[in-house]
N, C-alpha and C positions, 0 to 999 in steps of 0.2 A: 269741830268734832265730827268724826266719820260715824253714823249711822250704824247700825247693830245691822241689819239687811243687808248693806252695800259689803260688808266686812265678812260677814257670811256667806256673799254671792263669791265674794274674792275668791277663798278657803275654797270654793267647791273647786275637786280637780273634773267633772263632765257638765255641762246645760246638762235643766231638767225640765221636764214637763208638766204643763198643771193640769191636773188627774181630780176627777168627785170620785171614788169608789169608795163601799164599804169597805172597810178592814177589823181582822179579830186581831190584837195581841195577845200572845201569850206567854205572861211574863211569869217564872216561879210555877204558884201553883193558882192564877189566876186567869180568868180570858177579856180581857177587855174591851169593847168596841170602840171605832172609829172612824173617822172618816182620809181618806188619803188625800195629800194637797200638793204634792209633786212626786216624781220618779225616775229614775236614772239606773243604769246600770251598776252604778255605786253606790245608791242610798235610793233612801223614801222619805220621806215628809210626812207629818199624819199629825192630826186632831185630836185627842181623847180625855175623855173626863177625867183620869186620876196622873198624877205625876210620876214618875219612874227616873230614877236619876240616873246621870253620866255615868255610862260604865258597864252600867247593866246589858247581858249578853240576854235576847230576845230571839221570839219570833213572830212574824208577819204572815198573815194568811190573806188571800185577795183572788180574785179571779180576772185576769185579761181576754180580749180575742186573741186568739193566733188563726194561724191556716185549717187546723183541725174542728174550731168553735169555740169553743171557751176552753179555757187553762186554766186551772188552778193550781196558787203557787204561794207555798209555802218554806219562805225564806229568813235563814238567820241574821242576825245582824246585831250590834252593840248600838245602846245610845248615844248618841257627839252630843245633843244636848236637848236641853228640857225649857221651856219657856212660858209663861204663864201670858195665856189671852182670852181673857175675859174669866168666863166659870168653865173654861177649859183648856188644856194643854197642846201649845206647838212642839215636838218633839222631830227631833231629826234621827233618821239612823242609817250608819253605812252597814252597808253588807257584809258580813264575814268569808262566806261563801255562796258561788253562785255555781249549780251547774252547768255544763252548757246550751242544755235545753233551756233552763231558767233565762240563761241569758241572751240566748236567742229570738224569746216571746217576749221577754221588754226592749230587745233593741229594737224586733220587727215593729212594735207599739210606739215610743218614744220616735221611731224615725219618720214614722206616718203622723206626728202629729209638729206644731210648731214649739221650738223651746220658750221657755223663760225669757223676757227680757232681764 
């Protein structure tokens, strides 16, 4: 029986990076904190105390370095999925849209750093 991880790692179309940063969602009419646990130009990874189900069209708030100092970047993205780990939630989401700037400051981030095995 293949692993839920190894099955998940498959599915991803970019490597991603493992990231500690805080993150705000905000989902509806809610903000939720969180913490981020990977990054990619196509999705984010993230922690947080309340559940939010597949589907649901979000957004992510986080700050990176770039060349300028700090970025802050506020991107959309749909849930892929919701997973229960411990008294808190792994949740995946890919991006809906990226600017180019947006996508700029996480590729310059992600390619300075080592991916995922």
């Amino acid at each position: 029986m293949e692993q839920p991880s190894s099955a998940l790692s498959e599915k991803r179309k970019q490597e991603r990076i493992e990231i500690k940063r805080s993150v705000q969602v905000l989902v509806a009419d809610k903000i939720l904190q969180g913490h981020l646990v990977d990054l990619s130009t196509i999705g984010v990874g993230l922690l947080i105390n309340e559940a939010v189900d597949s589907g649901v069209e979000l957004s992510v708030k986080f700050t990176l370095p770039d060349q300028d100092g700090i970025a802050e970047l506020l991107l959309d993205g749909r849930v892929a999925h919701c997973t229960p780990s411990g008294h808190l939630y792994t949740i995946g989401i890919e991006f809906t849209v990226l600017s180019p700037h947006q996508k700029t400051v996480i590729s310059a981030f992600t390619e300075s750093k080592q991916p995922l095995a």
